[in-house]
DSSP file (Angstrom, degrees, kcal/mol; ACC not computed):
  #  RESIDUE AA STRUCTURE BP1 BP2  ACC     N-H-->O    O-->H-N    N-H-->O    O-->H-N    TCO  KAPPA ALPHA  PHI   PSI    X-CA   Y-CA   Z-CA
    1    1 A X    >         0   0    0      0, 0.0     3,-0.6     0, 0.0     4,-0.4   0.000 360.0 360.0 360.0 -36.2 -112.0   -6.9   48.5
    2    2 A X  T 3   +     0   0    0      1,-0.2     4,-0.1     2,-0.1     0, 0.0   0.203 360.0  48.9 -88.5  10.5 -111.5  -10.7   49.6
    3    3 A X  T >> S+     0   0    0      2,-0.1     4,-3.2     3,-0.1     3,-1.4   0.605  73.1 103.2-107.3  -9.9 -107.5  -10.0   48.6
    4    4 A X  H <> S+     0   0    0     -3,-0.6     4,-2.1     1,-0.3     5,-0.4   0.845  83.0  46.0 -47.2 -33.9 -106.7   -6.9   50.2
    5    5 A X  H 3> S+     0   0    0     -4,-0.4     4,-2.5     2,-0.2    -1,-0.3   0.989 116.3  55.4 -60.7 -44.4 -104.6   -8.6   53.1
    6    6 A X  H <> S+     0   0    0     -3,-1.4     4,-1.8     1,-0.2     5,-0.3   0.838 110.7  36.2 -50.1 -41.7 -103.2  -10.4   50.4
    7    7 A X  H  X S+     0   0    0     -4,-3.2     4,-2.1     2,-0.2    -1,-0.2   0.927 107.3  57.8 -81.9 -43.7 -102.1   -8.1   48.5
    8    8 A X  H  X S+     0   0    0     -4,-2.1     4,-1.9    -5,-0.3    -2,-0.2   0.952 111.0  53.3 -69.6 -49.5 -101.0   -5.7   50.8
    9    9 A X  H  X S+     0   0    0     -4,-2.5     4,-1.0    -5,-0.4    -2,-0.2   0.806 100.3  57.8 -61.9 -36.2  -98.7   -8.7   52.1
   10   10 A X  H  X S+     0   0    0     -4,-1.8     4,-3.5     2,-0.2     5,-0.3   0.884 109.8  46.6 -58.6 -47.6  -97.2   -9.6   48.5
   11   11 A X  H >X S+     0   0    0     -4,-2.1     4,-2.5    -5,-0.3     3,-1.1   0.961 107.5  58.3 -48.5 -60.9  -95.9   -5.7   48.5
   12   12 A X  H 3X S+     0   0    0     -4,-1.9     4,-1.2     1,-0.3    -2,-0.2   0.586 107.3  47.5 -75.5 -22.2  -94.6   -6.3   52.2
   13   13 A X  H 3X S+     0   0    0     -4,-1.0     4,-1.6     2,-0.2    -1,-0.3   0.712 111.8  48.4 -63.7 -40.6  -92.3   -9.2   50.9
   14   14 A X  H << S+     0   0    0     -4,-3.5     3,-0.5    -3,-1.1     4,-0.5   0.973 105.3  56.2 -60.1 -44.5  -91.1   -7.3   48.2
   15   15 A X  H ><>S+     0   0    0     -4,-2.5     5,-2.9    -5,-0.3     3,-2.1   0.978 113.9  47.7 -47.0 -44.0  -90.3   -4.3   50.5
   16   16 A X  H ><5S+     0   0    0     -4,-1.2     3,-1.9     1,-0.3    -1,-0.3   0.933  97.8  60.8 -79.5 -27.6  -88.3   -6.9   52.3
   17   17 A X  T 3<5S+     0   0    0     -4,-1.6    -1,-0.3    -3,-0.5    -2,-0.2   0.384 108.9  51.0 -45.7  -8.7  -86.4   -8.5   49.8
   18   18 A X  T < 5S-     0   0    0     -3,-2.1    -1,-0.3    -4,-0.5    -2,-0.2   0.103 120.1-109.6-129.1  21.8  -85.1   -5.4   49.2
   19   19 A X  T < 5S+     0   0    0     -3,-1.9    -3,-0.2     1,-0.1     3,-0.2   0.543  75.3 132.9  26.0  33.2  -84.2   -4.6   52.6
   20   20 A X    > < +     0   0    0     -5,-2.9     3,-2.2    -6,-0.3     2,-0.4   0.210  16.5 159.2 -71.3   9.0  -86.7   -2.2   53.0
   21   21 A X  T 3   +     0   0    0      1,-0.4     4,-0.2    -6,-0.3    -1,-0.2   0.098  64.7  49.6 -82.3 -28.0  -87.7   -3.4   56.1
   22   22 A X  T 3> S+     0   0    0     -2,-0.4     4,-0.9    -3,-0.2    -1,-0.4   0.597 115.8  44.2 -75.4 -12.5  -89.7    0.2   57.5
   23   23 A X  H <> S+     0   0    0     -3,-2.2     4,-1.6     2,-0.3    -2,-0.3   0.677 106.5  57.7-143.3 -43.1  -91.5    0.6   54.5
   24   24 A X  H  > S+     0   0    0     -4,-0.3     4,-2.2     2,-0.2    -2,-0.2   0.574 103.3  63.0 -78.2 -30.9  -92.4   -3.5   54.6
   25   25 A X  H >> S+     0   0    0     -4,-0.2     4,-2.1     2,-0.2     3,-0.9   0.970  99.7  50.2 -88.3 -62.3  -94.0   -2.5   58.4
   26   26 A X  H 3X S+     0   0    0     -4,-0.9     4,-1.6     1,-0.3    -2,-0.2   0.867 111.1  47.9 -96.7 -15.9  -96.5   -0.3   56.9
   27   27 A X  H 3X S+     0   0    0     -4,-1.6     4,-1.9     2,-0.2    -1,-0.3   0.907 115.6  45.9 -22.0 -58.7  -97.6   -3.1   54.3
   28   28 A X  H <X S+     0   0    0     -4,-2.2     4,-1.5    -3,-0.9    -2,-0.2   0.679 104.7  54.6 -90.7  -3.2  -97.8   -5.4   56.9
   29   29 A X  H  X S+     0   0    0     -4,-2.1     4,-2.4     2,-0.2    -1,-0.2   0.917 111.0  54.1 -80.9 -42.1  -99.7   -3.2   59.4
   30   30 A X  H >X S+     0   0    0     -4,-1.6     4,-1.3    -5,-0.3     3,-0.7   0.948 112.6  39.7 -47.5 -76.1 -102.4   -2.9   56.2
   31   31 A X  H >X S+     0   0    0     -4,-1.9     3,-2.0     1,-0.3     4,-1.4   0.887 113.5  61.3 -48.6 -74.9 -102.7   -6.8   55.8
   32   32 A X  H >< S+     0   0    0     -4,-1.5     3,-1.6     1,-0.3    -1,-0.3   0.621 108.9  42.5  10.4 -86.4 -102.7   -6.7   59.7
   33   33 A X  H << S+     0   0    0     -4,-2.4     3,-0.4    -3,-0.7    -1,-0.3   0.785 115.6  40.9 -49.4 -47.3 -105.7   -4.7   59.5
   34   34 A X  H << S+     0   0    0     -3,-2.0    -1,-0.3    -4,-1.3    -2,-0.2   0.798 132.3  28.8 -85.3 -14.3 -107.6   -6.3   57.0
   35   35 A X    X<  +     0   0    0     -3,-1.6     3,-1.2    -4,-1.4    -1,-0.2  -0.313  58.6 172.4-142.0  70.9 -106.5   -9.6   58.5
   36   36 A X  T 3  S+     0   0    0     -3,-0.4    -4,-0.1     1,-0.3    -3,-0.1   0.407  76.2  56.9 -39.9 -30.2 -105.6  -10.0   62.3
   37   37 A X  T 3  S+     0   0    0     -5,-0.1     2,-0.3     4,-0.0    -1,-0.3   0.254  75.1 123.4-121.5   5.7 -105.2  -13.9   62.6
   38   38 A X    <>  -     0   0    0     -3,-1.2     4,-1.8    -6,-0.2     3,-0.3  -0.577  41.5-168.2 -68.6 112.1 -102.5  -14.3   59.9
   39   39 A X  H  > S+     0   0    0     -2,-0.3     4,-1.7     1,-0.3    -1,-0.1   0.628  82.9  53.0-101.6  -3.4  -99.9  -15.7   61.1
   40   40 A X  H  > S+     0   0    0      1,-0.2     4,-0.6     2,-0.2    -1,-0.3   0.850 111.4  57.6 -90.1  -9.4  -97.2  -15.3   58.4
   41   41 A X  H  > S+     0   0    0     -3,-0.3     4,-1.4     2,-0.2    -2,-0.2   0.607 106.3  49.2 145.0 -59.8  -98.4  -11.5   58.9
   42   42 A X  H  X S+     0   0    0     -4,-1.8     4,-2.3     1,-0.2     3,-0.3   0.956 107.3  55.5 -65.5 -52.8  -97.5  -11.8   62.7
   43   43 A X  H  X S+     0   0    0     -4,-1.7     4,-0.9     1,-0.3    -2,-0.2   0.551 108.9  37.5 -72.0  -9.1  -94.4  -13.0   62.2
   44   44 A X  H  < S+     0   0    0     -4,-0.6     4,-0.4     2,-0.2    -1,-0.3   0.434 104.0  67.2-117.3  15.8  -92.7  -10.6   59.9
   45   45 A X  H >X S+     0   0    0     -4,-1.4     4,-2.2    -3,-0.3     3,-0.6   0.887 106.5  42.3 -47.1 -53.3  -94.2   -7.9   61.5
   46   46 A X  H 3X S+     0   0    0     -4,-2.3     4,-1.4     1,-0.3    -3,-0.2   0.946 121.4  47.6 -43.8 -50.4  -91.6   -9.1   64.8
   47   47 A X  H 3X S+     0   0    0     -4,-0.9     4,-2.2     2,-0.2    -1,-0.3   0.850 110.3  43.1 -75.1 -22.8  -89.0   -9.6   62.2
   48   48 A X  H <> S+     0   0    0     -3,-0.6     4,-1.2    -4,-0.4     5,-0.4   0.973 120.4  48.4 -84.8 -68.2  -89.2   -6.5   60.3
   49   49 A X  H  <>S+     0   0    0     -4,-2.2     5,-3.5     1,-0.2     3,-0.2   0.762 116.5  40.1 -22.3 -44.9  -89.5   -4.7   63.8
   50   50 A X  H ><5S+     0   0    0     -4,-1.4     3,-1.2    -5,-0.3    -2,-0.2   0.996 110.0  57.9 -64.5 -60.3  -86.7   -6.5   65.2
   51   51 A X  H 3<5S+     0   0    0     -4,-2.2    -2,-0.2     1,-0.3    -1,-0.2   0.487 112.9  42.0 -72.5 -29.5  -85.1   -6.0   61.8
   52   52 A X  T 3<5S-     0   0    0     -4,-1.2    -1,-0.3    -3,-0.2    -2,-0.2   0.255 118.4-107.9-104.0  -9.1  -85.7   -1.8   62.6
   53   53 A X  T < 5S+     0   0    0     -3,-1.2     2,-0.5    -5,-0.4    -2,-0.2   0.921  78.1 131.4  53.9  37.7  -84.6   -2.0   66.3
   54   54 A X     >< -     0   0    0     -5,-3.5     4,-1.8    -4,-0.2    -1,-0.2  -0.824  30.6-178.6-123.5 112.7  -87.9   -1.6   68.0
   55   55 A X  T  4 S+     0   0    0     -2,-0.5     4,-0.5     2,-0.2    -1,-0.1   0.272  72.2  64.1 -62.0  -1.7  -87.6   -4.4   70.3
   56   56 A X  T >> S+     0   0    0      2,-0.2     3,-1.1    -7,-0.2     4,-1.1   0.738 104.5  36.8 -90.5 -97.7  -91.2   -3.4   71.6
   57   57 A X  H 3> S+     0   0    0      1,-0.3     4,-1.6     2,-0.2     3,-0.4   0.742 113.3  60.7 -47.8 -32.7  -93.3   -3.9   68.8
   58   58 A X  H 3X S+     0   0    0     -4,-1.8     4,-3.0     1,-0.3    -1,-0.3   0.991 108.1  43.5 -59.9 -64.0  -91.3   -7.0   67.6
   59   59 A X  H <> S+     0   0    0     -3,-1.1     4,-2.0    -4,-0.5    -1,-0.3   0.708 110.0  55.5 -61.0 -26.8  -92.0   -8.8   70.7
   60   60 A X  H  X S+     0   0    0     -4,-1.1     4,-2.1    -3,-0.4    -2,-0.2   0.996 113.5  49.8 -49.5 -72.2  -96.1   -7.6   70.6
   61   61 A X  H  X S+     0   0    0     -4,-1.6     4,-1.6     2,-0.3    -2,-0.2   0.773 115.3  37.0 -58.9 -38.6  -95.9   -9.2   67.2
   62   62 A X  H >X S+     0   0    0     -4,-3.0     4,-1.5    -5,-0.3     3,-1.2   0.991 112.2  59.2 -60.2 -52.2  -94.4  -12.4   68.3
   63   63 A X  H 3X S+     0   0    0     -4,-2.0     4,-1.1     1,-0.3    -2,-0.3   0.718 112.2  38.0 -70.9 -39.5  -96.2  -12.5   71.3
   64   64 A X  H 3X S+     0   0    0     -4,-2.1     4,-0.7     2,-0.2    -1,-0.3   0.801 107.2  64.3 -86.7  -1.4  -99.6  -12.5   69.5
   65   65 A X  H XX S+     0   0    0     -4,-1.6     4,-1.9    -3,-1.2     3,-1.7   0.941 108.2  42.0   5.1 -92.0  -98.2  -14.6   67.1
   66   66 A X  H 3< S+     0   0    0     -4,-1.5     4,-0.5     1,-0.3    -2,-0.2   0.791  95.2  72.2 -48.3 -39.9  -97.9  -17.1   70.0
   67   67 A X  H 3< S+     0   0    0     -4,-1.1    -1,-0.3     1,-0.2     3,-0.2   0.828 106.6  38.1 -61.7 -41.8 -100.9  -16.6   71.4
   68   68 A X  H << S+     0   0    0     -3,-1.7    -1,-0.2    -4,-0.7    -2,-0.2   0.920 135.4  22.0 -85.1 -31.3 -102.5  -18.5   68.3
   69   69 A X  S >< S+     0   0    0     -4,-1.9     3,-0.7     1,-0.1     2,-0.5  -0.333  71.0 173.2-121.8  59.4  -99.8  -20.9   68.1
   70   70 A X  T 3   +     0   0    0     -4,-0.5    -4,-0.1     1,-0.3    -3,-0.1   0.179  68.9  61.0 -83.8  19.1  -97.9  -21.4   71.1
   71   71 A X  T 3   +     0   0    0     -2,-0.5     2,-1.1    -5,-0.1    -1,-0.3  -0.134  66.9 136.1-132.4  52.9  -95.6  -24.0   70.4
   72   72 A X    X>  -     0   0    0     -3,-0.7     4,-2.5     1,-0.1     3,-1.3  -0.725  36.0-166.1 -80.4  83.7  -93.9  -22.4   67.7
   73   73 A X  T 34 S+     0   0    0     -2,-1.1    -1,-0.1     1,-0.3     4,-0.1   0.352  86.9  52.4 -56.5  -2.5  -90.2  -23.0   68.0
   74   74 A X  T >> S+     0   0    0      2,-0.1     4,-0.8     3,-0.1     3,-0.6   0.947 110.8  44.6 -74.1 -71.3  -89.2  -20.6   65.7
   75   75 A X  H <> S+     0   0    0     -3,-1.3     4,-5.3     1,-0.3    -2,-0.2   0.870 118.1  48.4 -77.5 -50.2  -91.3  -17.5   67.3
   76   76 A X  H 3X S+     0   0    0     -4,-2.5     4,-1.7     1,-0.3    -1,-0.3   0.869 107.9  51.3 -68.1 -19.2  -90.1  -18.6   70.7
   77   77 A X  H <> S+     0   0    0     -3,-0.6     4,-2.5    -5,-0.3    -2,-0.3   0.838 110.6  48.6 -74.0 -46.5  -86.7  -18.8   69.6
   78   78 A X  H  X S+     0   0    0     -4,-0.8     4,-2.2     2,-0.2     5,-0.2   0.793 107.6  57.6 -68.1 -45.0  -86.8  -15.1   68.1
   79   79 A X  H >X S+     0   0    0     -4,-5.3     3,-2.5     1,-0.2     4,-0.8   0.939 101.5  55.9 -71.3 -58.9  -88.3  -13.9   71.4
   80   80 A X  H >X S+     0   0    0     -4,-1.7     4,-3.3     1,-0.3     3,-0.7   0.710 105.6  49.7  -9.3 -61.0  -85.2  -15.2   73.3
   81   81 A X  H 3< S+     0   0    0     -4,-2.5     4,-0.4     1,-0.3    -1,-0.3   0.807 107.2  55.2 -84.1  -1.4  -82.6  -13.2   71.3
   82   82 A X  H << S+     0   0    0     -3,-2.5    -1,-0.3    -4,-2.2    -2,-0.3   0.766 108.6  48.5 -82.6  -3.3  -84.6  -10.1   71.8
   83   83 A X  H X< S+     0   0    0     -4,-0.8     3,-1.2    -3,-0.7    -2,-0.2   0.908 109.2  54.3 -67.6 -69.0  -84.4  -10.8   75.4
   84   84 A X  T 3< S+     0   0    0     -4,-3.3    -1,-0.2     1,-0.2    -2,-0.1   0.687 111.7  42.2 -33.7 -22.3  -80.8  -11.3   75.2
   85   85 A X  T 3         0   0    0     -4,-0.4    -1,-0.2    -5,-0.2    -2,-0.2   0.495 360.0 360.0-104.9 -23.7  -80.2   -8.4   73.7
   86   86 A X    <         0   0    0     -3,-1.2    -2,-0.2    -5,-0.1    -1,-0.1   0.781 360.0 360.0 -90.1 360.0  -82.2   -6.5   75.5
């Protein structure tokens, strides 16, 4: 019980290695679940989102994402080109 986020998140890194990148979203919305405050977890939900072209949920995910860690130059950098693009 104390791996399921873990686990569910090792699938969602295969899914993505494999470009699989919708299929990798409902992995990481399971780890999500079983573990909210995860921040590698936040951050490829945004990418995988991005990754899928919905610019919504990518930017929810960065944006809590930031919220634990707000001077992450990476995350802030990622929300920028989906602003640009949008």
């Amino acid at each position: 019980d104390d791996m399921k986020d873990e686990v569910a998140y090792s699938m969602a890194q295969s899914c993505m290695q494999y470009n699989m990148n919708a299929m990798a979203v409902k992995y990481l919305l399971l780890a999500y679940h079983y573990n909210p405050e995860n921040i590698l977890v936040l951050y490829d939900l945004g990418l995988c989102y991005d990754k899928i072209n919905d610019a919504g949920k990518s930017l929810l995910y960065y944006k809590k994402y930031l919220d634990i860690d707000p001077f992450a130059e990476h995350v802030w950098n990622n929300v920028g080109i989906i602003y640009t693009r949008l």
